[in-house]
C-alpha positions as CSV (number, residue, x, y, z in Angstrom):
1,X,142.3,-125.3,-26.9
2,X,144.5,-128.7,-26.1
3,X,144.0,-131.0,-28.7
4,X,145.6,-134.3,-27.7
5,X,145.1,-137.0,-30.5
6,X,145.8,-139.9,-28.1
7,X,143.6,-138.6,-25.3
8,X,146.4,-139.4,-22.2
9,X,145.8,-138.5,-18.8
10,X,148.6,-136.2,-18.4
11,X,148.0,-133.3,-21.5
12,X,143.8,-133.7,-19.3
13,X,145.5,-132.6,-16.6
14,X,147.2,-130.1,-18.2
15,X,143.1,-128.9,-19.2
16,X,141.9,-129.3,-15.5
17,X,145.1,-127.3,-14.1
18,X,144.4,-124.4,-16.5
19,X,140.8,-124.3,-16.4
20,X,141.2,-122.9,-12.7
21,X,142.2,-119.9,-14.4
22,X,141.0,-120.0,-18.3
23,X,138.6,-121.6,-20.5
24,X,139.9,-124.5,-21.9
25,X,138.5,-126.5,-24.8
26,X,139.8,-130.1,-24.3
27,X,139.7,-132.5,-27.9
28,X,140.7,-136.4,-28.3
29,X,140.2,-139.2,-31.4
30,X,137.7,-141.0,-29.5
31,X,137.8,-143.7,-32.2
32,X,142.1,-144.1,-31.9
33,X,142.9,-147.6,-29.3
34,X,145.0,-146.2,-26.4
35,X,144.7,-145.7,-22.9
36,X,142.4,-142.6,-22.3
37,X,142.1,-140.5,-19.7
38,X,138.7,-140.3,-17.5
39,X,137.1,-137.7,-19.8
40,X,133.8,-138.3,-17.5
41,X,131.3,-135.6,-18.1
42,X,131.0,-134.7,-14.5
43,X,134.7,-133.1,-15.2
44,X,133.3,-130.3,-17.3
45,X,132.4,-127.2,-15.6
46,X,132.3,-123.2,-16.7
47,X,136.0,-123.1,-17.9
48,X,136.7,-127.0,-19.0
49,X,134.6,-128.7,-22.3
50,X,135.7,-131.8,-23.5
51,X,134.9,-132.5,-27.4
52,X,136.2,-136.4,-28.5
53,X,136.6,-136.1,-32.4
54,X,134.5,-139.0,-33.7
55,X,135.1,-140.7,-37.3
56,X,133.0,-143.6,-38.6
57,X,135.6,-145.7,-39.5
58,X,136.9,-148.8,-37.6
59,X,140.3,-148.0,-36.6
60,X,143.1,-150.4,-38.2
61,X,146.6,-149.3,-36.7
62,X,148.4,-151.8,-39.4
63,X,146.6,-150.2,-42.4
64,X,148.7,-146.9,-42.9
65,X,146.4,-145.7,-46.1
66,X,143.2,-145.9,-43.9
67,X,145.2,-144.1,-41.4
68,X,145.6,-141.8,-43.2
69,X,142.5,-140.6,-44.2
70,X,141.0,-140.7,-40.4
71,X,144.1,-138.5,-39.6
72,X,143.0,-136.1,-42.5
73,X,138.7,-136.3,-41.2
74,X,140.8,-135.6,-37.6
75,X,142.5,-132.5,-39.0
76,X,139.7,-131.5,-41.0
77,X,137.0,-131.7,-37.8
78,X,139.6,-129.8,-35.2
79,X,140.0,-127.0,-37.9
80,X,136.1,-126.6,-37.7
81,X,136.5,-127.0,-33.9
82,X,138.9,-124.1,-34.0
83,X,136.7,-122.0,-36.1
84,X,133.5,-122.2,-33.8
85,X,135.9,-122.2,-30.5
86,X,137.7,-119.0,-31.5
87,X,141.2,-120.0,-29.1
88,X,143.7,-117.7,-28.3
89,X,146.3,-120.5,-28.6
90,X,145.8,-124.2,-29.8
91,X,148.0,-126.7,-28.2
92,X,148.9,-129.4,-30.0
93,X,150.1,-133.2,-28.5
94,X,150.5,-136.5,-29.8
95,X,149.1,-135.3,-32.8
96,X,150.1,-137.2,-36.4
97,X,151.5,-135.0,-38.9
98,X,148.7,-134.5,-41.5
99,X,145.7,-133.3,-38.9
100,X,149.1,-131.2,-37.6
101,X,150.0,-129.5,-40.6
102,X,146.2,-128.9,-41.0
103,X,145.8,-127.4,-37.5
104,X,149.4,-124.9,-37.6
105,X,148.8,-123.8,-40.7
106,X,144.8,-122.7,-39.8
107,X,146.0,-121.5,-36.8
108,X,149.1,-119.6,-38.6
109,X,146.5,-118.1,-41.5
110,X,144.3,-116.5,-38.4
111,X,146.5,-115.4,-36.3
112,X,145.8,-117.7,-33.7
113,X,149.0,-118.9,-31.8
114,X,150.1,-122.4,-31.4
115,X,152.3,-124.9,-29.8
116,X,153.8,-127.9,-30.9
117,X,153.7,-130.6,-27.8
118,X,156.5,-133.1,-29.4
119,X,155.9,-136.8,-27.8
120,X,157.8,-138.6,-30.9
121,X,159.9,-137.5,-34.4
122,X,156.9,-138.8,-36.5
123,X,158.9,-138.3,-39.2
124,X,162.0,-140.9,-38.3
125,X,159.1,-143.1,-36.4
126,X,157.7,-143.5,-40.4
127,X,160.8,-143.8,-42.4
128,X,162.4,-146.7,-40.1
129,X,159.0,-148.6,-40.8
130,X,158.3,-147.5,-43.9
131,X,161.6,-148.4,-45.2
132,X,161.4,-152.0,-43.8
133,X,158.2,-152.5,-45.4
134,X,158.7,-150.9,-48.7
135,X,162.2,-149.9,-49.0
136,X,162.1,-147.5,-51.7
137,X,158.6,-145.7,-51.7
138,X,159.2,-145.9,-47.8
139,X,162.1,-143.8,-48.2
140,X,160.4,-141.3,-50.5
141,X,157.2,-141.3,-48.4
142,X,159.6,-141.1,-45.0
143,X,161.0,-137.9,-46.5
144,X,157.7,-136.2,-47.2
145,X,156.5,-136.4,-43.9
146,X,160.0,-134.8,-42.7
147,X,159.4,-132.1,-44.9
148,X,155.6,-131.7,-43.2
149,X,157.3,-131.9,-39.8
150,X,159.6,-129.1,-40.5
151,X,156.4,-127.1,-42.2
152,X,154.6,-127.6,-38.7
153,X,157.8,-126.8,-37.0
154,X,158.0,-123.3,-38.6
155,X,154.4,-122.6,-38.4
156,X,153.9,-123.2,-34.3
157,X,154.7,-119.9,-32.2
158,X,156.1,-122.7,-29.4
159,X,157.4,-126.1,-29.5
160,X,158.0,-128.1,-26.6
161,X,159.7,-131.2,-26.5
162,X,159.5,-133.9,-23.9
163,X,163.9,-134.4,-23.7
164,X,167.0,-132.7,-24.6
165,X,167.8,-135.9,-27.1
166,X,165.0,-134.4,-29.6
167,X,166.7,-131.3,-30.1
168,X,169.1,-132.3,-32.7
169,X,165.7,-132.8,-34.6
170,X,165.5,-128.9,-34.7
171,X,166.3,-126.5,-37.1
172,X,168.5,-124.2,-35.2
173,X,166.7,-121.5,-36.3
174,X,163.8,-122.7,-33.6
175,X,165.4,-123.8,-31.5
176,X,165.0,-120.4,-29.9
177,X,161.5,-120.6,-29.1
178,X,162.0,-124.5,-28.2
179,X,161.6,-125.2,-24.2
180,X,162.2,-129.5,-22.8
181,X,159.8,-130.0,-20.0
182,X,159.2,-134.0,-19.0
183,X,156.3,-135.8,-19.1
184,X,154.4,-136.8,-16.2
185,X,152.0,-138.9,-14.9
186,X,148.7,-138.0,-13.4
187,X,148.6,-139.6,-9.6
188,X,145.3,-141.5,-8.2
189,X,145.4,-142.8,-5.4
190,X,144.6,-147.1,-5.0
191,X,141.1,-148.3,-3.7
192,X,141.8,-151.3,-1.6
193,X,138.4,-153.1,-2.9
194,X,139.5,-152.4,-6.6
195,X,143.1,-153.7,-5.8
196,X,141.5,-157.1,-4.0
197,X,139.4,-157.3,-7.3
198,X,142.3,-157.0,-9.9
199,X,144.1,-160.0,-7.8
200,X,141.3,-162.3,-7.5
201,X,141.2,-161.9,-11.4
202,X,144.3,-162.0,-12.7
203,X,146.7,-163.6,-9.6
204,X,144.7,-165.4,-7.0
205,X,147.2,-167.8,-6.2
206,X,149.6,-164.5,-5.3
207,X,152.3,-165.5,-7.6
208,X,155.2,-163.0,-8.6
209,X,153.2,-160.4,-11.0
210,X,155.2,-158.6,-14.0
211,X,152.5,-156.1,-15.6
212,X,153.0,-154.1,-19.0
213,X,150.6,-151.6,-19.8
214,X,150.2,-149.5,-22.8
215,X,150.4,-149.7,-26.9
216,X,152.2,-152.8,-28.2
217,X,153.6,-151.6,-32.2
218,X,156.3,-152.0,-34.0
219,X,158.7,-150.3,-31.7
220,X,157.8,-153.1,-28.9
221,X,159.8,-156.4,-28.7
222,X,156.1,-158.7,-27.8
223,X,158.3,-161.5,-28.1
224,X,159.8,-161.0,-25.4
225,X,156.9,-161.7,-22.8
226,X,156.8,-164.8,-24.1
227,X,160.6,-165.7,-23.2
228,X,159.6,-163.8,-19.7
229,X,156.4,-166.5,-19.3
230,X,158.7,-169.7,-20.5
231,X,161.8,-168.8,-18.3
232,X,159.8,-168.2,-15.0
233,X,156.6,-170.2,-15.8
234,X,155.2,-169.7,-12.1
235,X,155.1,-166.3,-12.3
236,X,152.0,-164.2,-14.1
237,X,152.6,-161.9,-17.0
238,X,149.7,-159.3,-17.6
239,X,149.3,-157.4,-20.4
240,X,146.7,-154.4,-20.2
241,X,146.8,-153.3,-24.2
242,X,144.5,-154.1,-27.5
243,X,145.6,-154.5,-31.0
244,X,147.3,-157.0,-33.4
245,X,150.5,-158.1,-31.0
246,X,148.2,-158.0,-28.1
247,X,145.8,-160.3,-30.0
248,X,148.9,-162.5,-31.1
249,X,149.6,-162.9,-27.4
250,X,146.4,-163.9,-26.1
251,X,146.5,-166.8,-29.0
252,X,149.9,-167.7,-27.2
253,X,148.2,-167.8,-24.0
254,X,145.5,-169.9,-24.7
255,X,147.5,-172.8,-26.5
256,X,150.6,-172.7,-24.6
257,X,151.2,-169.7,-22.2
258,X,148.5,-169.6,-19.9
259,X,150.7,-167.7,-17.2
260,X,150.7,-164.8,-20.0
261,X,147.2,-163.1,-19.2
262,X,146.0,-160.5,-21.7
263,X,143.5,-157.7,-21.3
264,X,141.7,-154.6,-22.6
265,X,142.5,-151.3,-21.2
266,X,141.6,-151.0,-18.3
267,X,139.1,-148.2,-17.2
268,X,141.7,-144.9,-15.7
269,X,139.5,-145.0,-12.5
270,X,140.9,-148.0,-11.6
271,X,144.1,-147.6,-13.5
272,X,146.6,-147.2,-10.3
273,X,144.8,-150.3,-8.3
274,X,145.1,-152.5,-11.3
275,X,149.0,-151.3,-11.3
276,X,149.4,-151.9,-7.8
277,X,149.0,-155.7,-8.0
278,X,152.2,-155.8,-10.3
279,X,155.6,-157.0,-7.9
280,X,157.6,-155.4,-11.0
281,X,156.6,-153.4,-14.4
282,X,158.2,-154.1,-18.0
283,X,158.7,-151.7,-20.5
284,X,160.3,-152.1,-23.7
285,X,161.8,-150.3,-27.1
286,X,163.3,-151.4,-30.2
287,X,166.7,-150.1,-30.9
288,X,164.8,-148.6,-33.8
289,X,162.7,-146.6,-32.0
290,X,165.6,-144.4,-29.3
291,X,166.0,-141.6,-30.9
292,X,162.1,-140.5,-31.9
293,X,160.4,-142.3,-29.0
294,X,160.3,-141.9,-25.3
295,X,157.8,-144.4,-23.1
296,X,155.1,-142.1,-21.0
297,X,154.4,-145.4,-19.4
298,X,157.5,-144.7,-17.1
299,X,155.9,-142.2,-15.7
300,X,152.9,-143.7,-14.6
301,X,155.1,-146.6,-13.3
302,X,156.7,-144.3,-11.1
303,X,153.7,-143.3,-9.5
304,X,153.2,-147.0,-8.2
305,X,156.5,-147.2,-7.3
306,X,157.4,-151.1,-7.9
307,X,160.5,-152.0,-9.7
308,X,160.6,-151.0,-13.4
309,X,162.3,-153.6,-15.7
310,X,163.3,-151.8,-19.5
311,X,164.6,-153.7,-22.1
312,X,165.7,-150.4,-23.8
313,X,168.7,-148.8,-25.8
314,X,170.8,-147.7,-22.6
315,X,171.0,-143.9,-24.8
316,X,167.0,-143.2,-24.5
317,X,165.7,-140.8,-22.1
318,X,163.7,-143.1,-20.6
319,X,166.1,-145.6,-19.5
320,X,168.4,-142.4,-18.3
321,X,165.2,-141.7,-16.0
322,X,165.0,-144.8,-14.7
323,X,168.7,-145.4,-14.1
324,X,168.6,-141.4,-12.2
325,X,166.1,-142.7,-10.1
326,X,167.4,-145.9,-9.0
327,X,164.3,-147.4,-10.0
328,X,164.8,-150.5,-11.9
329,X,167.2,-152.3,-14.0
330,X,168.0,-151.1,-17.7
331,X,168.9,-154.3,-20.5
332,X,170.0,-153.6,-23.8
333,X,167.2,-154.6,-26.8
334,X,168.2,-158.1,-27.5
335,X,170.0,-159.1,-24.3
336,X,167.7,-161.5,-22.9
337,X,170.8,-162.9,-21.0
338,X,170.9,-159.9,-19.3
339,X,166.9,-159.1,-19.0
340,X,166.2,-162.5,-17.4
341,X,169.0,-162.2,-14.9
342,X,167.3,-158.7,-14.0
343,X,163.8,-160.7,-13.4
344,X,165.5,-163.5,-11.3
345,X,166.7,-160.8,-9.0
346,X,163.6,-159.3,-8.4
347,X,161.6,-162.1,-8.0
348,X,164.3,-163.4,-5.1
349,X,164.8,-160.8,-3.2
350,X,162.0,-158.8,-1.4
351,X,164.7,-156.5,0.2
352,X,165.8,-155.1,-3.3
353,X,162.2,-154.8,-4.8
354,X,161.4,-152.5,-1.1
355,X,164.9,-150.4,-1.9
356,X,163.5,-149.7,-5.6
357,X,160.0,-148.7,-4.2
358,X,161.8,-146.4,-1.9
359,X,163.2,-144.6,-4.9
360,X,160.8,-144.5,-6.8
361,X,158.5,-142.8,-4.8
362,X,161.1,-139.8,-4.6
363,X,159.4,-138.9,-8.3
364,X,156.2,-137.6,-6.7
365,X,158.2,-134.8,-5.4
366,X,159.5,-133.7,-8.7
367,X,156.8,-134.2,-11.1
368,X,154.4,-131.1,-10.7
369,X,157.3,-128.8,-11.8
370,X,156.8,-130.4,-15.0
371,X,153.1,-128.9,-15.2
372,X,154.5,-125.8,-14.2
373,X,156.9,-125.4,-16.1
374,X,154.2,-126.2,-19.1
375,X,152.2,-123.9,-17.6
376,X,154.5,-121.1,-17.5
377,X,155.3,-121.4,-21.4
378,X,151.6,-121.4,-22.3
379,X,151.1,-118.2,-20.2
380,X,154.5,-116.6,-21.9
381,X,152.8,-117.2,-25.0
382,X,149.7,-115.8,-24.1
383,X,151.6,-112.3,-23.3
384,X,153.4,-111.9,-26.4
């Protein structure tokens, strides 16, 4: 059973690739707002079922009580899922830490083995904003959820995490049964129509096109597409996300920004043509946020293959990737200096934007060892 709480692309295609051999049970929070993967129905056959955990409750990503709770109905509802599913192992992604603890500790109690898929250090992720908001109950709160992280820690048979950089996050006494194996990025190839579609919508005067896609939270500078949109105001700046800062932006746009454009999620189908009208992508990361956070968007980037513009601590993963591949430019977090001199050079030369699509295209080479690699630690598992 795979029970990814964000519902990405990549842990489905983790399901698909093992259903050729085992059933898999594939769960999501349909209600949380990210970019899902195409969980179309059509997809399910004798060894793949798809089961989106639904809770009546309007999801509010700025109200951490109400959070909460969901995250406890989550836990609650994928313990009964494991109960009527029976798994051999339980594999457990982007999941928060109270459903987590819930799930490990079920699956401990039975018998049943688990892993522990580490996208983020929830734990640091809730003390650094905690602590701004409410400095001291965010501390205390901040260290109770590092406590349930190392509880979860001890209870999963596996952990994997996604860079070498979360280690040191490890108790050395698991770090023995701790594997690093990289995200990746499912690939889809671009429809030519859909492509023609997304530029007639968003760019139909073909000016330069910067794209961001994904979650905009507190670990996101937002502020800075609007210095991106008042320093090159004849180039379009689209924004595929939902949410408070997304809303914030849209406001922007409307009363003084109109070359920021703003937009829903778009539909995963059409996910790589709606990238492929971007002339360079943007991603970026507080200083905050380094050392629990590493952004999956990168990957999907990749798969496009146009420039990839971070501004990023230079120590994250993420930027490391991008500098290894030669395939974009890496700013520190508050060097707009910097950042905007990055975007001028894109934007003027057409020969350096073709050298950084050659690059980047060398990552479809290397990214199914990543499934395999996941693959082979599952089956490992399974044997012991």
């Amino acid at each position: 059973l795979v029970s990814d709480y964000s519902g990405h692309p990549f842990p489905f295609e983790l399901s698909q690739h093992l259903s050729k051999k085992y059933k898999v049970v594939h769960s999501y929070a349909q209600y949380f707002e990210t970019p899902k993967a195409n969980f179309n129905e059509k997809l399910q056959g004798k060894n793949l079922k798809i089961f989106p955990i639904k809770i009546n409750k309007k999801f509010k990503k700025d109200n951490f009580l109400l959070r909460r709770s969901m995250d406890i109905s989550y836990g609650n509802k994928m313990v009964d899922l494991i109960k009527v599913q029976k798994p051999n192992i339980v594999i457990c992604s982007n999941t928060p830490l109270d459903p987590l603890n819930k799930i490990t500790s079920y699956c401990k109690e039975n018998k049943i083995k688990s892993i522990f898929w580490m996208q983020d250090i929830y734990s640091v992720a809730i003390n650094k904003i905690l602590k701004k908001k409410i400095p001291l109950l965010g501390r205390i709160i901040g260290f109770y959820y590092f406590l349930l992280e190392k509880k979860c820690e001890y209870n999963s048979d596996k952990i994997v995490v996604i860079t070498s950089d979360f280690k040191k996050f490890i108790d050395k006494k698991n770090l023995s049964k701790t594997s690093v194996i990289e995200n990746w990025s499912p690939i889809i190839k671009p429809k030519k129509r859909i492509i023609k579609f997304y530029k007639r919508k968003f760019n139909p005067l073909n000016k330069f096109c910067f794209i961001y896609s994904g979650t905009l939270g507190y670990k996101h500078n937002f502020k800075l597409f609007i210095k991106i949109a008042e320093r090159f105001p004849e180039a379009v700046i689209i924004i595929s996300s939902s949410g408070k800062f997304a809303s914030n932006l849209k406001e922007i746009s409307k009363k003084q920004l109109p070359n920021i454009k703003v937009t829903n999620w778009v539909n995963y189908n059409n996910f790589s043509s709606f990238l492929s009208i971007a002339d360079a992508f943007i991603v970026t990361l507080d200083s905050d946020a380094s050392t629990f956070s590493v952004p999956s968007k990168i990957y999907a980037y990749l798969t496009i293959g146009k420039p990839i513009l971070g501004s990023m601590p230079l120590e994250n993963f993420g930027s490391k990737k991008i500098k290894r591949m030669k395939a974009g430019y890496i700013s520190k977090p508050g060097d707009n200096k910097t950042f905007m001199n990055n975007c001028a050079k894109l934007i003027n030369s057409k020969k350096l934007r073709k050298i950084f699509f050659k690059n980047s295209k060398n990552y479809l080479k290397t990214r199914q060892a990543s499934i395999d690699r996941m693959i082979t630690n599952i089956e490992q598992l399974k044997k012991k």
